[in-house]
C-alpha positions as CSV (number, residue, x, y, z in Angstrom):
1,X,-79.9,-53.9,-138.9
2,X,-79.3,-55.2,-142.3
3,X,-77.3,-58.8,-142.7
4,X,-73.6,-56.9,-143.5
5,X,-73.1,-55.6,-140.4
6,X,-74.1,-58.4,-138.1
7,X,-71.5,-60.3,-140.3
8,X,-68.5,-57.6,-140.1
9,X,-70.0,-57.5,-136.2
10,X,-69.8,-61.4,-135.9
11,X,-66.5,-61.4,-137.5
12,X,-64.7,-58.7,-135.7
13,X,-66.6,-60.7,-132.2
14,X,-64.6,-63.8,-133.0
15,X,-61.5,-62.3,-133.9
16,X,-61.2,-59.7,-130.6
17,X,-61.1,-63.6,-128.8
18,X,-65.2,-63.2,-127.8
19,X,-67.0,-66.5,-128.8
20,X,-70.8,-65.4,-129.9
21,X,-73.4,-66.9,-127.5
22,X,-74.5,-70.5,-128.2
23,X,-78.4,-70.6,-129.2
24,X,-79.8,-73.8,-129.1
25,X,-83.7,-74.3,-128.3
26,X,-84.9,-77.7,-127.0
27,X,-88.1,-77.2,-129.2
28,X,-89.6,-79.4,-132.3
29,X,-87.0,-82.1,-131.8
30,X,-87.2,-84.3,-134.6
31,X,-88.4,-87.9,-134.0
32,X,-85.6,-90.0,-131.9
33,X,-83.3,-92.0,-134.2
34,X,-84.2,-89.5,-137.3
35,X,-81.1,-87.8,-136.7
36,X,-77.5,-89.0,-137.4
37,X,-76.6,-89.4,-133.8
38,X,-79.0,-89.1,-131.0
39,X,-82.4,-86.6,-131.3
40,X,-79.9,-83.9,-128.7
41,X,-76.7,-83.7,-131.2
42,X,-78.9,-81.2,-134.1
43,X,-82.1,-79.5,-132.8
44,X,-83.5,-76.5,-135.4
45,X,-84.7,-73.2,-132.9
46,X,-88.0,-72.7,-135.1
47,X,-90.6,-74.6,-137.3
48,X,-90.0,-73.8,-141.0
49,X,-93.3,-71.6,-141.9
50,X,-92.0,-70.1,-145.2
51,X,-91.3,-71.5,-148.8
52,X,-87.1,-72.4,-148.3
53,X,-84.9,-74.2,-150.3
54,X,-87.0,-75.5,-152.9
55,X,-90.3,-75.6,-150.5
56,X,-89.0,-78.0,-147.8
57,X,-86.3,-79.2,-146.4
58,X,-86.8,-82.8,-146.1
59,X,-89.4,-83.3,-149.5
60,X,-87.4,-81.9,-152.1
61,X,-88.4,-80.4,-155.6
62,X,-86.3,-80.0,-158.5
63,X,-83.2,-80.9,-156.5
64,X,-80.5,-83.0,-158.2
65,X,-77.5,-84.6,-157.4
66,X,-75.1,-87.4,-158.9
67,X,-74.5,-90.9,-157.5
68,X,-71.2,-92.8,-158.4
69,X,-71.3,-96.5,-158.6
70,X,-68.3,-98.6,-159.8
71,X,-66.6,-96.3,-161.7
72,X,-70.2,-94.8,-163.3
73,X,-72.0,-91.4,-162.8
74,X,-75.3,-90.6,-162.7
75,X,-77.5,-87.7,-162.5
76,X,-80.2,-88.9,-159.8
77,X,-83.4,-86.7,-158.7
78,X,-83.4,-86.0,-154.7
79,X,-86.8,-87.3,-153.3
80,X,-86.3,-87.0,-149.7
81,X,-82.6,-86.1,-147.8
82,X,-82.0,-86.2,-144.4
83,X,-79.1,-86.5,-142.1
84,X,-79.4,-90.8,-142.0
85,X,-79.9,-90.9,-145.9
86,X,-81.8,-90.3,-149.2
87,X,-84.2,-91.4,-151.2
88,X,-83.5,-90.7,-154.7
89,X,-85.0,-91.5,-158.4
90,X,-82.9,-92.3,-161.9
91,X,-81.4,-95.1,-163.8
92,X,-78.9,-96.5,-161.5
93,X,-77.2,-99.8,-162.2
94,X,-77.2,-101.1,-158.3
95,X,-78.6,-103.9,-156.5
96,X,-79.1,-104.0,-153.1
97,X,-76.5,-103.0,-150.4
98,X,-74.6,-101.8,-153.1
99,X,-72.3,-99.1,-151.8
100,X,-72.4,-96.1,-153.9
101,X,-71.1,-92.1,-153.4
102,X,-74.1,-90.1,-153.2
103,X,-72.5,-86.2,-154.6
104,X,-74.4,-83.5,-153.7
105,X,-72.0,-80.5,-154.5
106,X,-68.7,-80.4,-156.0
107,X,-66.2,-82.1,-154.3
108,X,-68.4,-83.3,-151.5
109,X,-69.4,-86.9,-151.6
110,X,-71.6,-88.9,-148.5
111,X,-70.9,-92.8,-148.9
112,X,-74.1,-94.5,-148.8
113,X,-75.4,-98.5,-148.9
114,X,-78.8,-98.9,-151.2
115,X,-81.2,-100.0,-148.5
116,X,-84.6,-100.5,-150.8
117,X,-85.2,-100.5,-154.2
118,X,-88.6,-99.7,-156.0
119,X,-88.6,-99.5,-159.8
120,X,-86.6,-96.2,-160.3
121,X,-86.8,-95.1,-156.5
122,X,-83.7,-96.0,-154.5
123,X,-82.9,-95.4,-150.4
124,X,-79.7,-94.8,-149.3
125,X,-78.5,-94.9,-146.4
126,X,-75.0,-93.2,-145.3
127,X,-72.4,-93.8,-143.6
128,X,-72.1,-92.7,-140.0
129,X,-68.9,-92.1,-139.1
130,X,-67.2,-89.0,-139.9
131,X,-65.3,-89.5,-143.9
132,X,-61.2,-87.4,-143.1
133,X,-59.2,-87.4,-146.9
134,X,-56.2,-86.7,-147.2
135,X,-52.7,-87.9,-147.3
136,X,-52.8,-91.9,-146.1
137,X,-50.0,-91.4,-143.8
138,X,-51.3,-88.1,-142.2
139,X,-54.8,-89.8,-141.4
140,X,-53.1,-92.6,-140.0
141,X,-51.2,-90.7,-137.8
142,X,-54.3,-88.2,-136.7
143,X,-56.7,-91.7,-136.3
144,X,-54.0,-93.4,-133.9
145,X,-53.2,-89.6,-132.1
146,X,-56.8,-89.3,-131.0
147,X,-57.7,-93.2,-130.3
148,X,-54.4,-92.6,-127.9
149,X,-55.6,-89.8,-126.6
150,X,-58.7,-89.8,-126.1
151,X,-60.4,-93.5,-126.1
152,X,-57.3,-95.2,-123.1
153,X,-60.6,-96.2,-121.6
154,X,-61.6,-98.7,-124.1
155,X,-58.5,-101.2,-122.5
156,X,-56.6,-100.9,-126.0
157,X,-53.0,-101.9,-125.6
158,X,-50.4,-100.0,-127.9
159,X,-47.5,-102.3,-128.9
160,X,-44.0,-100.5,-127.4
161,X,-41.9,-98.9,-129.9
162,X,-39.3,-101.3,-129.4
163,X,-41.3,-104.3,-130.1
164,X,-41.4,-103.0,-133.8
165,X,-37.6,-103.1,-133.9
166,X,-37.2,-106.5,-132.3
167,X,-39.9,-108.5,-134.0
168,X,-40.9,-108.9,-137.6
169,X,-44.2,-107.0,-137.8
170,X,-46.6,-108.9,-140.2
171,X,-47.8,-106.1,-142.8
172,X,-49.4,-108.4,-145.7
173,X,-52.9,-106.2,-146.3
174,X,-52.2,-103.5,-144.1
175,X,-53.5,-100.9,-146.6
176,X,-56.3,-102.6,-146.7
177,X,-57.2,-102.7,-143.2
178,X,-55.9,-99.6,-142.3
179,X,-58.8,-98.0,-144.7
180,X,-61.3,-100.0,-143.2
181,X,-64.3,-98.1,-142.0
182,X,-64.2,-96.4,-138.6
183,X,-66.9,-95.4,-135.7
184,X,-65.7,-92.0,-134.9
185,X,-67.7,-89.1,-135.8
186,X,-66.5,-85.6,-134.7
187,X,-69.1,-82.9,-133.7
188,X,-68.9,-78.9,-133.3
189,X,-70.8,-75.9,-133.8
190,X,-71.3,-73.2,-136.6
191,X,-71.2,-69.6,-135.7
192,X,-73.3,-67.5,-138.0
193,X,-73.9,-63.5,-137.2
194,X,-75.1,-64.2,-133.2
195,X,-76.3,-67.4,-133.6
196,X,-74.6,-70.9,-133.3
197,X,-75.9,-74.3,-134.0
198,X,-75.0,-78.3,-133.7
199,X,-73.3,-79.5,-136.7
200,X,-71.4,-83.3,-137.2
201,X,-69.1,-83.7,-139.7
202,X,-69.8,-86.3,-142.6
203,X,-66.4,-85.6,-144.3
204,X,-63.6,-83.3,-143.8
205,X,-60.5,-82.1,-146.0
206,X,-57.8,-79.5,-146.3
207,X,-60.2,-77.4,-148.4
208,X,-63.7,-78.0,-147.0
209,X,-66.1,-80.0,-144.7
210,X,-69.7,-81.5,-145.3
211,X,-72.0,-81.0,-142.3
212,X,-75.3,-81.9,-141.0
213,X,-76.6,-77.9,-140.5
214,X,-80.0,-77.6,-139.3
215,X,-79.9,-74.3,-140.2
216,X,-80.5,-72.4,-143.2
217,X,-77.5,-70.3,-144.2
218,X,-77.4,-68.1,-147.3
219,X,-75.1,-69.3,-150.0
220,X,-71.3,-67.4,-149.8
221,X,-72.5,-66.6,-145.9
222,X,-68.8,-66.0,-144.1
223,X,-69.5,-68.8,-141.2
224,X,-66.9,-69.6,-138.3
225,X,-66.6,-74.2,-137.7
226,X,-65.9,-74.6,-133.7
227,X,-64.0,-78.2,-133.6
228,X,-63.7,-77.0,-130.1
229,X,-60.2,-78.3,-129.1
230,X,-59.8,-78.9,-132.3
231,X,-59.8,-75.1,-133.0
232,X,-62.0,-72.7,-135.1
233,X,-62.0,-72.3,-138.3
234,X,-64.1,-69.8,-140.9
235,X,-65.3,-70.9,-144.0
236,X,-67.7,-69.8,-146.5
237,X,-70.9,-71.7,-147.6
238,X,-70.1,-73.1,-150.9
239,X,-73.9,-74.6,-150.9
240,X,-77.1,-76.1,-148.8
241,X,-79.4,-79.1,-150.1
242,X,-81.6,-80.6,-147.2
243,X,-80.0,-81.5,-144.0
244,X,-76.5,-80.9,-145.8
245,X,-74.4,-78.1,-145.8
246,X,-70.9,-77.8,-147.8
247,X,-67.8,-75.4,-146.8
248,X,-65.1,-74.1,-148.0
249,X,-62.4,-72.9,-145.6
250,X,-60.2,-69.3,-146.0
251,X,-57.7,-71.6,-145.0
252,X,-56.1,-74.9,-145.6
253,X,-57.4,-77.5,-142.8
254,X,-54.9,-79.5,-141.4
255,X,-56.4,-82.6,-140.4
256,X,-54.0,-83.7,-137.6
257,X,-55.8,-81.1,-135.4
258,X,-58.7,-83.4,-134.9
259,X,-57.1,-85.4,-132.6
260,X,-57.2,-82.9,-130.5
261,X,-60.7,-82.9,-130.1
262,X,-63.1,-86.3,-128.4
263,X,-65.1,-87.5,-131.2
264,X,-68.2,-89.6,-130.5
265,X,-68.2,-93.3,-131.1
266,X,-70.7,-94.5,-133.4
267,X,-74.7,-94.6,-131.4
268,X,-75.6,-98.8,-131.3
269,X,-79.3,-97.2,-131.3
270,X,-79.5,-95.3,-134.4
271,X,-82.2,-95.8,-136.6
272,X,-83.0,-94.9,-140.1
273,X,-85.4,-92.0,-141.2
274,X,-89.3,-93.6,-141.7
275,X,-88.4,-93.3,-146.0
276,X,-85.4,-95.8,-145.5
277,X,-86.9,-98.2,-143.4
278,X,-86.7,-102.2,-144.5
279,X,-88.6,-104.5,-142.8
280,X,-86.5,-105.0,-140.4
281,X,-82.6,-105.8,-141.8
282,X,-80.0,-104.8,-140.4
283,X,-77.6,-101.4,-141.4
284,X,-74.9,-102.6,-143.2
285,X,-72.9,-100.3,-141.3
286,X,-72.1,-102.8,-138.7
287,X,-69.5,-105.2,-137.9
288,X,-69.8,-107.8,-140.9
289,X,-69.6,-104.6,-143.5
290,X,-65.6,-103.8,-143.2
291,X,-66.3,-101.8,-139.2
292,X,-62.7,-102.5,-137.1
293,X,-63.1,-101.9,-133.3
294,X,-60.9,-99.3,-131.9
295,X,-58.7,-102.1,-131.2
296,X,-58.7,-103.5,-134.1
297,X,-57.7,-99.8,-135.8
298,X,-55.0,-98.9,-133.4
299,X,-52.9,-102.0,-133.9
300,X,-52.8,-101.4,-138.0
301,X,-52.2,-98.1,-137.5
302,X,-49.4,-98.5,-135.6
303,X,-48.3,-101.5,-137.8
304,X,-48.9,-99.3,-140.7
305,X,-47.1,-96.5,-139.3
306,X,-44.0,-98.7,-138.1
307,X,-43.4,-100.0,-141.4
């Protein structure tokens, strides 16, 4: 059967209210720790035997991509890319732990910390938690939604409405805090034709989503995103580089609908891939690199949001 009408068959599936069958093998896990998450959250069903995306999918060749660093863009070569991080070659002007936006399509960015440098050969490492744009006031509001909803086991306490109205709330840097890096990453699936496959979100806006996809999906393939509670969405695939995968949806995404759905909190055990490895430090992703605790979050939210 040719490729057009497992899609119009997928397609007409999903929209009769039938959810395609969920196919994930438990074979060739990648190393532990080489994944964003843990080694379960993305497994790929079958060993890459052929010549794909510019002959492999972790090794690249004549890949590009552009890194943005303090206002400056550059056109970097992609050595390696994986779902913890890059390494990457060009004239960047960075030191180390620099933060920097590594682009890899249009309008999809991963933020990334320089773990290593080696004359022109750079390793990134990016963020973990899951990137939402969008209106300030709207990811605010969908932030503190889904910390209520679905984290009241992390003994946060949620100052009263009231309390707003009879105290002076203290709002000097509140911006600032209330963009302070997250640990909530939000996972799903991708329908494609019958099959479906572990995806995370790295970022997420009204018009498109970059994922970790172990799977190789043509370019323009009509996929369908399942946020689960969340809801589904289709999308098309605008392009695939690596572990990466960007979308663009048929319709605007509303981000407030993530609260609907559990993220995951960010793994304590993750490691980088073997190419970002530095004897030894520490991710800056932690604590001392702008991280709030849930805590932390929901009282400048709702400070934030009060004001």
């Amino acid at each position: 059967m040719s490729a057009e009408p497992l899609r119009n068959s997928f397609r007409a599936s999903v929209l009769r209210g039938e959810k395609p069958p969920i196919v994930v093998a438990d074979k060739n896990r990648r190393h532990e720790g080489e994944d964003s998450l843990d080694a379960d959250l993305v497994l790929r069903s079958e060993t890459r035997s052929a010549n794909h995306r510019a002959k492999d999918r972790h090794r690249l060749s004549d890949e590009t991509a552009r890194v943005v660093h303090q206002g400056r863009c550059d056109t970097v070569e992609l050595i390696n890319l994986s779902s913890g991080g890059a390494m990457v070659r060009g004239d960047l002007q960075a030191t180390l732990w620099d933060i920097v936006e590594l682009e890899l399509g249009e309008g999809f960015g991963i933020e990334a910390a320089v773990r290593w440098i080696k004359e022109d050969l750079f390793g990134l490492e990016f963020a973990h938690e899951t990137r939402v744009e969008g209106d300030p006031v709207e990811r605010a509001a969908m932030l503190l939604d889904v910390i209520r909803r679905s984290f009241d086991d992390q003994q946060i306490s949620f100052v009263p409405d009231e309390a707003f109205d009879a105290v002076a709330v203290p709002t000097h840097g509140v911006n600032d805090r209330v963009e302070r890096r997250h640990p909530l990453i939000w996972v799903g699936q991708v329908h494609y034709v019958h099959d479906s496959h572990a995806v995370r979100l790295r970022n997420v806006s009204e018009g498109g989503a970059l994922i970790d996809a172990t799977a190789d999906y043509p370019a323009g393939a009509e996929v369908m995103l399942d946020l689960g509670e969340a809801g589904q969405f289709f999308a098309n695939i605008a392009w695939t580089c690596g572990d990466q995968a960007g979308l663009r949806f048929k319709e605007p995404f509303d981000i407030g609908c993530l609260a609907m759905a559990r993220p995951q909190l960010m793994p304590t055990n993750w490691r980088a891939p073997t190419f970002l490895e530095n004897d030894g430090d520490e991710s800056p992703w932690n604590e001392n690199w702008s991280r709030s605790s849930l805590a932390e979050i929901a009282t400048d939210l709702e400070g934030y949001l009060k004001r």
